[in-house]
Phi, psi and omega in degrees: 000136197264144176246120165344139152304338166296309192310293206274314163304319188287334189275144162294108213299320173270064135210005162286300206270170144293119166008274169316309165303334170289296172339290199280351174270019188071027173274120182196145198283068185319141186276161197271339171266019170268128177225164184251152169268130144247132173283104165242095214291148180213155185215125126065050164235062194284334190266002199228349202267335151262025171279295194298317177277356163281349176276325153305327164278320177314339198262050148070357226261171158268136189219156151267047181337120162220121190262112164259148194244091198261066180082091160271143150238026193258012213090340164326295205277355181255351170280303174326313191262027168251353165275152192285182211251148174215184188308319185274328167242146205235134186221133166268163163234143134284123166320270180282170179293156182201334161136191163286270201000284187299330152315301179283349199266344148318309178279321170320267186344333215226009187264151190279297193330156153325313214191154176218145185208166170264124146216126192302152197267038188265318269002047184287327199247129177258136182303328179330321196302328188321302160002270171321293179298342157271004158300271176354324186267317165339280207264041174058017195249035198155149188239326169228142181235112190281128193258159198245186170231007170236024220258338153236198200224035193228064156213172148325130196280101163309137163326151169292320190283326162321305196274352180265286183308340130343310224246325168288293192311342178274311168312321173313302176277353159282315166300351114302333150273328198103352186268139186263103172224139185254004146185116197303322204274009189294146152346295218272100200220074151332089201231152144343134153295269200335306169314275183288358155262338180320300192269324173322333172262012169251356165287142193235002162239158206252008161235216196303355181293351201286326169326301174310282163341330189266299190282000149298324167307298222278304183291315178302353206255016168081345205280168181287114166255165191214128183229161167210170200262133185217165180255155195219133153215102184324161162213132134284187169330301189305335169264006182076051163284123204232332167297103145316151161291291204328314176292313132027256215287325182284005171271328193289286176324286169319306183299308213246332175293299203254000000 
């Protein structure tokens, strides 16, 4: 049976849909005392970084923006300090370059929000996704949630060598946690704030090891993980892309230190 279009504007996609189909597309009721923390570690991303925070406002959600800016010389901190000043952003400096690792343990600290999560200021990772990703906690079934970059097949096709060293360094670190997660080094990492000021001040690396370090922790603490599927478009080297094989063997390294 067909409804008027007055009729069909008024209904609401959750009386349209079932409970489960609103799930799985993330149609869901933010709570009004829910706010997201986004941490956004920033280096030398002068063409990108007030692209990524409007893009981080786009997604409606309430949020609490905090940009740490860790020794940039590129022009970054003179883009930052022309933005007006607002309600939603907090912009840190490091005096010096100090790494992400020291960068996220900086936003941690200083974050308000419900949950708090990471994003790099490359625009590799889309905020949309934030959504998506903060159901689980929303409705109390996860303490951290992970986003995957492998978990479906409706993105861009990645280097072989990307997804193998990815995929090894993850199995590794599963075999070291007890967690079946399929891919440990993402961005999108969705954690309680309580939870993640907890650990903060005992993380100790100060680049890309911390991804290893934090789900190794993370893992000792018993909590609820969660993973969902997102979307990545990759940038190489050549775009100021900065994760090395050195980190590699310090993802190697990080799994028998913590």
């Amino acid at each position: 049976m067909s409804l008027p279009l007055s009729h069909l504007q008024e209904l609401r996609l959750d009386q349209v849909l079932t409970d489960d189909v609103c799930r799985r597309l993330g149609i869901f009721a933010v709570p009004t005392d829910f706010r997201l923390t986004v941490v956004i570690p920033v280096y030398n991303e002068v063409n990108t970084v007030l692209d990524v925070i409007e893009r981080v406002r786009r997604t409606k959600l309430p949020l609490e923006i905090i940009v740490i800016d860790d020794g940039s010389q590129d022009g970054t901190r003179e883009k930052l300090a022309g933005l007006p000043a607002a309600d939603d952003l907090r912009i840190i400096l490091h005096e010096r370059n100090r790494g992400k690792g020291a960068a996220l343990r900086t936003g941690f600290e200083h974050a308000t929000g419900t949950a708090v999560v990471v994003q790099d200021a490359d625009l590799e990772y889309d905020p949309d996704d934030f959504r998506f990703l903060i159901q689980p906690i929303v409705e109390d079934v996860a303490d951290v949630v992970y986003g995957t970059r492998y978990g479906h097949h409706d993105r861009p096709v990645p280097p072989l060598w990307h997804v193998f060293v990815n995929r090894w360094i993850t199995r590794l670190c599963n075999v070291r946690t007890g967690l079946y997660l399929s891919d440990v080094e993402t961005c999108y990492k969705v954690i309680r704030r309580e939870l993640i000021q907890d650990l903060a001040p005992n993380l100790q690396e100060n680049r890309f090891g911390i991804e290893i370090e934090l789900t190794v922790k993370l893992a000792r603490k018993k909590v609820r993980f969660y993973e969902r599927p997102i979307r990545y478009d990759r940038r190489g080297f050549d775009e100021g892309k900065k994760i090395g094989w050195r980190d590699g063997v310090r993802a190697l390294y990080c799994m028998l230190r913590y």
